[in-house]
ROSE-4610 file (N, C-alpha, C; in Angstrom, 1 decimal, always signed):
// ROSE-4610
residu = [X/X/X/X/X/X/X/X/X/X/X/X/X/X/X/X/X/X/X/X/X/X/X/X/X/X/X/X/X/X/X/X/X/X/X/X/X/X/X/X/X/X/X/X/X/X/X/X/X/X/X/X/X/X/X/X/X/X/X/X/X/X/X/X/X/X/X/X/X/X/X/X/X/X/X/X/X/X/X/X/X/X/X/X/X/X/X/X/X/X/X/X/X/X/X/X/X/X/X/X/X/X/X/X/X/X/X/X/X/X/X/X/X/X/X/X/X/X/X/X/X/X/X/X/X/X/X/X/X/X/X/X/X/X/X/X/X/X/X/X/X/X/X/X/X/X/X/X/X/X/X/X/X/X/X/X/X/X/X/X/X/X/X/X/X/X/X/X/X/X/X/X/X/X/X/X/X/X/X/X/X/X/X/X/X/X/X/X/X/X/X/X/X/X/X/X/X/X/X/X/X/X/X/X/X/X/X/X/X/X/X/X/X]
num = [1/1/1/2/2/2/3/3/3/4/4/4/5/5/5/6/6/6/7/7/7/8/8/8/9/9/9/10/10/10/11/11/11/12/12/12/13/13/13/14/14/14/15/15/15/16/16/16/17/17/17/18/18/18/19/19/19/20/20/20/21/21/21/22/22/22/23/23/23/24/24/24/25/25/25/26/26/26/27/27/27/28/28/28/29/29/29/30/30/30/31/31/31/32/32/32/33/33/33/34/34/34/35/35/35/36/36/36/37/37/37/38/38/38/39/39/39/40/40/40/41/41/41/42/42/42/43/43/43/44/44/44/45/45/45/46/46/46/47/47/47/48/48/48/49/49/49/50/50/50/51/51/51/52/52/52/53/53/53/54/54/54/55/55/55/56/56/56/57/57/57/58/58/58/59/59/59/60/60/60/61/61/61/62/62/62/63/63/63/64/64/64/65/65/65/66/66/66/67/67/67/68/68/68/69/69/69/70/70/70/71/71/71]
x = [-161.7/-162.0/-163.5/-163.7/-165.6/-165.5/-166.6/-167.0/-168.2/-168.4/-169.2/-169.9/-171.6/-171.8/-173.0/-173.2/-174.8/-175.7/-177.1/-177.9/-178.5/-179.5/-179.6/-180.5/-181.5/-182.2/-180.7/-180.1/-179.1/-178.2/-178.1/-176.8/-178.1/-178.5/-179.5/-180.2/-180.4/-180.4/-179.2/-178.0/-176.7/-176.4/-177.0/-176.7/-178.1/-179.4/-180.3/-179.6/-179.0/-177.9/-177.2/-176.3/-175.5/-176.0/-176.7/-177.8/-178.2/-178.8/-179.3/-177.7/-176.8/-175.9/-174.9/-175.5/-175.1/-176.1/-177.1/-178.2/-178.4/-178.2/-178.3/-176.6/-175.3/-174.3/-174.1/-174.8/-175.1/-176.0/-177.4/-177.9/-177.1/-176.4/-176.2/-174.6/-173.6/-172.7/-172.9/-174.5/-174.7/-173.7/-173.5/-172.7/-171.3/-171.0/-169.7/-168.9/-167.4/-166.7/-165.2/-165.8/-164.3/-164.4/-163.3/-162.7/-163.4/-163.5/-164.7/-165.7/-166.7/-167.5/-167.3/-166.5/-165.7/-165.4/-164.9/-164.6/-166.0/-166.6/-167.8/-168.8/-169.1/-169.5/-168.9/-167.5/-166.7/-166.9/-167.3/-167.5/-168.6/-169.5/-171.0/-171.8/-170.9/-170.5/-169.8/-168.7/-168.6/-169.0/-170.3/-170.3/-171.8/-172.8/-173.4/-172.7/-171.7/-171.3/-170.7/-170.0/-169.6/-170.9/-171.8/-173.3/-173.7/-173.9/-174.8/-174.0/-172.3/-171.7/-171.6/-171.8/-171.9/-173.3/-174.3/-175.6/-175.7/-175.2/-175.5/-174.6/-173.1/-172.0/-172.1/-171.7/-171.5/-170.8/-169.0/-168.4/-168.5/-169.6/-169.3/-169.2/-168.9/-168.2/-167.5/-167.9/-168.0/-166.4/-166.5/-165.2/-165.4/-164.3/-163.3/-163.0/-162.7/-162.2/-162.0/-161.2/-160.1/-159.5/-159.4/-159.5/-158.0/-157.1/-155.9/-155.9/-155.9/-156.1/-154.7/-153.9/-152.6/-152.1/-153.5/-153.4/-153.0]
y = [+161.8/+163.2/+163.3/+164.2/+164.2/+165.6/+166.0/+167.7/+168.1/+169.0/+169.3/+170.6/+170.5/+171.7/+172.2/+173.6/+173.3/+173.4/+173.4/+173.0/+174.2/+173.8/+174.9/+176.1/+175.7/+176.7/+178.3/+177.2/+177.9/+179.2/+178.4/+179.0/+179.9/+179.7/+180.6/+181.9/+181.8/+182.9/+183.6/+182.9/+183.6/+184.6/+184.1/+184.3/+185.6/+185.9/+186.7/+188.0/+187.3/+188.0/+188.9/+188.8/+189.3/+190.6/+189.9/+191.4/+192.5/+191.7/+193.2/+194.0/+193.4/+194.2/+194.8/+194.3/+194.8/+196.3/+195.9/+197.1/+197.8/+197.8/+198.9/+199.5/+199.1/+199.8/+201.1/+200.4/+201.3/+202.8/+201.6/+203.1/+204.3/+203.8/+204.5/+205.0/+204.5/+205.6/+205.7/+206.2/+206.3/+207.6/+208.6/+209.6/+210.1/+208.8/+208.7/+208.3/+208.8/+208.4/+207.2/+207.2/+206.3/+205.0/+204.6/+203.2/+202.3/+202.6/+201.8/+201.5/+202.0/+201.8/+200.4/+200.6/+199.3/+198.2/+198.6/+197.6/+196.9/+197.4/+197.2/+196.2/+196.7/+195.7/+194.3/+194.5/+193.6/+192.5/+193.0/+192.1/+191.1/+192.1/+191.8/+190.7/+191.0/+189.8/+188.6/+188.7/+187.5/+186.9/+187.5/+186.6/+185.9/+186.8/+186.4/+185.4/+185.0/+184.3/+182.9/+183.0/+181.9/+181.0/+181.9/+181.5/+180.0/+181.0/+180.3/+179.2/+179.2/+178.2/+177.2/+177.1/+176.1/+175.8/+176.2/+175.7/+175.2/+175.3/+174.8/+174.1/+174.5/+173.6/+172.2/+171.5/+169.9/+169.8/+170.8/+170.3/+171.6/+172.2/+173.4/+172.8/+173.2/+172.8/+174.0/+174.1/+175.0/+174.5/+173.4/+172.7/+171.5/+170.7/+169.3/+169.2/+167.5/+166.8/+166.2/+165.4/+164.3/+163.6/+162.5/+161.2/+160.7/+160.5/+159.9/+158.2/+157.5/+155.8/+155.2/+155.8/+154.5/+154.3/+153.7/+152.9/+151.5]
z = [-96.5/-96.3/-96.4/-95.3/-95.3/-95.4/-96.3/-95.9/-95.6/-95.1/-94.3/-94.2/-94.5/-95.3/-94.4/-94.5/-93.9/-94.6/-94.4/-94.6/-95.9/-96.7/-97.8/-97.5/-96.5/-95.7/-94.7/-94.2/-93.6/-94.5/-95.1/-96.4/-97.1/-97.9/-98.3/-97.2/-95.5/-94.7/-94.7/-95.1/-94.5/-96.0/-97.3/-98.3/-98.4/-97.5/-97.9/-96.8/-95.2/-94.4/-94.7/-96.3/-96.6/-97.1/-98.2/-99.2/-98.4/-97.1/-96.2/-95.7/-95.6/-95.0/-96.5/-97.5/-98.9/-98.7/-98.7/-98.7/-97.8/-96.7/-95.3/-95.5/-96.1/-96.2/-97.4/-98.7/-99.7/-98.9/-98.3/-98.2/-97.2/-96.3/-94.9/-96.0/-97.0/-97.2/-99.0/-99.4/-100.4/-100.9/-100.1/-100.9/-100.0/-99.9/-99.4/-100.8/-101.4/-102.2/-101.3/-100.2/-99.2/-99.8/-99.6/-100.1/-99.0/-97.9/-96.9/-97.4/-98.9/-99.2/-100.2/-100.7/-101.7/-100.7/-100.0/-98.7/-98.6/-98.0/-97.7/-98.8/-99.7/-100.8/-101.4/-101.4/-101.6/-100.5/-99.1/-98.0/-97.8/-98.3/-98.9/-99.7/-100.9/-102.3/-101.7/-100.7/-100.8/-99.3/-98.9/-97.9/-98.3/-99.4/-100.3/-101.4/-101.9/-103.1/-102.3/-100.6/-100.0/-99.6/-99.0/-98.9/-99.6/-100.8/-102.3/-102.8/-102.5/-103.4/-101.9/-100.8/-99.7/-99.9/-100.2/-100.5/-101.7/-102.8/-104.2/-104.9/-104.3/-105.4/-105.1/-105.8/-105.5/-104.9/-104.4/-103.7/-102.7/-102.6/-101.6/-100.0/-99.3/-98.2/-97.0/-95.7/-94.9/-94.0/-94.1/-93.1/-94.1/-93.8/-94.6/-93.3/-93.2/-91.9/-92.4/-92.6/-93.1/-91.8/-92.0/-91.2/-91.2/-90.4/-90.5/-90.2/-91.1/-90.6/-90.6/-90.0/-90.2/-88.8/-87.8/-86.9/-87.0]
């Protein structure tokens, strides 16, 4: 099994990527009470938290590819 991650520059823009779209959604439905807003944040967090843990975990990982050897 190989996994396969990108790069920490990468992950880290995809993880600064997120925040702005954390922060341009706050501001744009700041006094909205809709569940779209929850949506929204929730989307946010984890596209910021999948980011940071493919850039920093030891086993973070974007794709797995596993190898079949019973030639």
């Amino acid at each position: 099994m190989q996994r396969i991650r990108p790069s920490k520059p990468v992950a880290v823009f995809g993880a600064i990527f997120g925040l702005a779209i954390l922060v341009f959604g706050v501001i744009q439905m700041k006094d909205s009470t809709s569940g779209f807003l929850w949506l929204w944040l929730a989307a946010g967090l984890g596209i910021i938290g999948f980011n940071l843990w493919a850039a920093f975990a030891k086993k973070g990982a974007t794709q797995v590819v596993e190898h079949d050897n019973t030639r």
